[in-house]
N, C-alpha and C positions, 0 to 999 in steps of 0.2 A: 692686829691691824694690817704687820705685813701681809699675812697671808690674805688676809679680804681682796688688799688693793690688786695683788698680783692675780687672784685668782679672774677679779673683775677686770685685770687688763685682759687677759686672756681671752676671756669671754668675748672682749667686745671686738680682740683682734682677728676671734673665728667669725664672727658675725661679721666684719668687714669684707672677711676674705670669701666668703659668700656670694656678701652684696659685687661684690670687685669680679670675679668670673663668674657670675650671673647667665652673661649673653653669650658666654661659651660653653656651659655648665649648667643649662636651668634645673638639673635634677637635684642640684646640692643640696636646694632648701628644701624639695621634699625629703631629701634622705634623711637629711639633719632634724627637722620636725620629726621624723618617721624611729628616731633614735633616741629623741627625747621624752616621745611620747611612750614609746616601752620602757624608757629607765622611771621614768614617772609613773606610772601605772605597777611595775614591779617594786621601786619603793615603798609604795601605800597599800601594797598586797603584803612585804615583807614586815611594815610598820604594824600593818591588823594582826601580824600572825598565820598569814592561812599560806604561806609559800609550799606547805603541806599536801593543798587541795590542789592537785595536779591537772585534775578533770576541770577544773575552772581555770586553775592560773595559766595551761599552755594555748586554748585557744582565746581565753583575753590577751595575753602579749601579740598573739599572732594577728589576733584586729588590731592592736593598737597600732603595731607597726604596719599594716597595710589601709590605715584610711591615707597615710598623709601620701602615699604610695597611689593611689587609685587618677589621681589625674594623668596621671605616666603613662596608666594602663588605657585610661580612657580616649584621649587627644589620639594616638598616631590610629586606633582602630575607628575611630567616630563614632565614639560610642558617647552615649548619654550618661553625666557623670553625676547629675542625682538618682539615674535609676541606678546605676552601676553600685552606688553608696548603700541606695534603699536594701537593695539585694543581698550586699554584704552585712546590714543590722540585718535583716532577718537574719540570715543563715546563722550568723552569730548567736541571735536569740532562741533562737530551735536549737543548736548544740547546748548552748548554758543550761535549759532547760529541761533536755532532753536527757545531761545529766544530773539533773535535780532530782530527776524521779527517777533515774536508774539507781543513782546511790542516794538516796533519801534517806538512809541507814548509818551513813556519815559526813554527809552534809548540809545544812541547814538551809532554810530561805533567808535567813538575815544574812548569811556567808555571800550567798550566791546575789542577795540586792545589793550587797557594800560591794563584792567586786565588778558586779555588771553596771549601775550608775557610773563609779569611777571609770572605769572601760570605754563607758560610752561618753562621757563629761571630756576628760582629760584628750585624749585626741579630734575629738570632733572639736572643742575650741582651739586647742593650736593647729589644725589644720586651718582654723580662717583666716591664721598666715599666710597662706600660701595663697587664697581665697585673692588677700588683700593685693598680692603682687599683681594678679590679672585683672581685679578691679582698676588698681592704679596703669594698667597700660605703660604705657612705653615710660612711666614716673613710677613703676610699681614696687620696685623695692623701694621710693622713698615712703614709702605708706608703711613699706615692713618696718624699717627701720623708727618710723614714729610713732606704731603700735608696741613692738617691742622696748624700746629708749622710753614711751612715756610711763610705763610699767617700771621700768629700772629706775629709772631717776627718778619718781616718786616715793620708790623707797630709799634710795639714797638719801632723797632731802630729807626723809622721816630721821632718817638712821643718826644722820649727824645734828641735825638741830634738837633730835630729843636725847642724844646722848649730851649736847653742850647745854641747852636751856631746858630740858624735861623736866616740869615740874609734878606737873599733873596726870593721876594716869588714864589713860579712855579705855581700856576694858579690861583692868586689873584680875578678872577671872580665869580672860580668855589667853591675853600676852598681856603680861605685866610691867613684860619692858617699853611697850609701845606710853607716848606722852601723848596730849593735845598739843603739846609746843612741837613735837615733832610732827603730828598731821600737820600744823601750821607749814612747819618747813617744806613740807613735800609738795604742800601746793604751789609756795614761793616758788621754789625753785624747780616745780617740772612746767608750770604755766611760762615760766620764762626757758625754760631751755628748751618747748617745742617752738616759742618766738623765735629764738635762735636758730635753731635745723632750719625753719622756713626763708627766715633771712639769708641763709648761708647757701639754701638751695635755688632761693629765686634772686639774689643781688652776686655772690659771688660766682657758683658752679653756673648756673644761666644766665648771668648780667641780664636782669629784664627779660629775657627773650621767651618767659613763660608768667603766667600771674597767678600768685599762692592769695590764698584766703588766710588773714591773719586771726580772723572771726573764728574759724574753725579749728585751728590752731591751739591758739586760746581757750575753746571750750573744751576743746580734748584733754588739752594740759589738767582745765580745772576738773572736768567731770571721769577723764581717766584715774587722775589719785584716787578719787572716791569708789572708782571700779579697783584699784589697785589695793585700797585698804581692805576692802569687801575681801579680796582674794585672797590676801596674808590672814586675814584674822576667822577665814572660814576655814581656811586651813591648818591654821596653830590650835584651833577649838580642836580639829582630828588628832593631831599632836597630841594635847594635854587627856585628851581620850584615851590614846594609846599608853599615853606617861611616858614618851620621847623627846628628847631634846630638839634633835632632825632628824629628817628622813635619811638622810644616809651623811658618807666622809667622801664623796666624790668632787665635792669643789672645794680644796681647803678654807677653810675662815667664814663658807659658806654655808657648807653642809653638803645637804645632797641638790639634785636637778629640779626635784619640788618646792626646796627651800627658796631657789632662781625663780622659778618659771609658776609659783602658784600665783602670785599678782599677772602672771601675762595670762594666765588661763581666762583671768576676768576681762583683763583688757583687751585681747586682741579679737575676740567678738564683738566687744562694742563700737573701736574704732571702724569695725568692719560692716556694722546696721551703719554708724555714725556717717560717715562718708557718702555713702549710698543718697543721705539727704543735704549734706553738704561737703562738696567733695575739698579737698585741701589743694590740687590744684587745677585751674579753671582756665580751661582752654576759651 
């Protein structure tokens, strides 16, 4: 339990120290998405087994870490940064494929579809992080910060309400340790702790002087758990596939970056459609 708490202070004190040189720094949170998204993608390469298939694994690391990298490339030259994107999934898909049928002799297409979905899944939604910061505008990290937080604290409230009240279990095939008394918890307590961030950001850090939507707050809280369970539990299914405990020992008590970041993988696209139609702060 020590190592969980410490491993979670850590976390959140890099993600502060992000959000905190920001405006002096904007490249952090691409680097930092662009580093999670290669240790995520090489975990679930190393989990299937295929760290082997060289021809595949070193040009998916090398996408994985250049999409969250491409608005870097794109802004100072003005360049257009969905064609910039589009251009990088081709080329990417013409090399995967081009070594399909070079070595078809020792590599499979079930090989080459597990690591090119993964490839393509895993960074393009945590890239909508960084999505989220220029959507939110001169508020944009607080978007980061309630897309990512409403992902964590969803499973936080799972973790502790179904470890002290878990009675029952919701999908004893898939994770066994997961309860309904813990989904209950997670939604208690992320529907209120995204009240919280919004209260803190529009009464304390701006006294008034900007207006949050407590509507949308509230929906994210409730309708992110639900993105957030979605994410833990499609991903523990790959888990008991593989017959691994986690993806890896890189965050003590936690596991690996996957074991973090697979509930944000779901949520922080949503928040990202989400906002679009209701934004969380309202000029």
């Amino acid at each position: 339990m020590k190592q969980r708490v410490a491993s979670g202070v850590s976390l959140v004190i890099f993600l502060a120290a992000i959000v905190i040189f920001n405006n002096t720094c904007p490249a952090a949170l691409n680097i930092a998405i662009s580093l999670i998204s290669v240790l995520a993608v090489y975990e679930i390469i190393a989990a299937l087994g295929l760290l082997k298939k060289h021809v595949l694994v070193i040009p998916s690391l090398l996408f994985s870490a250049a999409v969250p990298l491409l608005q870097l490339v794109a802004e100072p030259h003005m360049m257009h940064l969905g064609v910039l994107q589009q251009g990088f999934y081709f080329l990417y898909t013409v090399v995967i494929f081009s070594a399909l049928i070079l070595y078809h002799q020792f590599i499979t297409f079930r090989e080459v579809g597990v690591i090119y979905s993964m490839s393509l899944m895993i960074p393009t939604a945590l890239q909508t992080i960084i999505s989220l910061r220029t959507v939110g505008g001169k508020h944009g990290m607080f978007y980061v910060i309630i897309a990512i937080f409403s992902a964590w604290i969803a499973d936080t409230g799972a973790y502790f309400a179904g470890s002290r009240f878990g009675k029952h279990k919701l999908c004893p095939n898939i994770s066994p340790k997961k309860t309904v008394e813990g989904v209950i918890g997670g939604f208690v307590l992320n529907i209120a702790a995204m009240i919280v961030f919004g209260y803190i950001f529009h009464v304390v850090y701006y006294a008034y002087s900007v207006n949050v939507s407590y509507l949308s707050l509230f929906l994210i809280g409730f309708f992110g758990t639900i993105m957030s369970i979605l994410g833990d539990l499609s991903f523990s299914l790959i888990k008991r596939s593989c017959h691994i405990k986690d993806f890896g020992e890189l965050i003590p008590g936690h596991g690996g970056i996957l074991d973090r970041f697979d509930s944000v993988i779901f949520e922080a696209p949503f928040v990202y459609l989400f906002v679009h139609f209701m934004p969380i702060v309202i000029n």
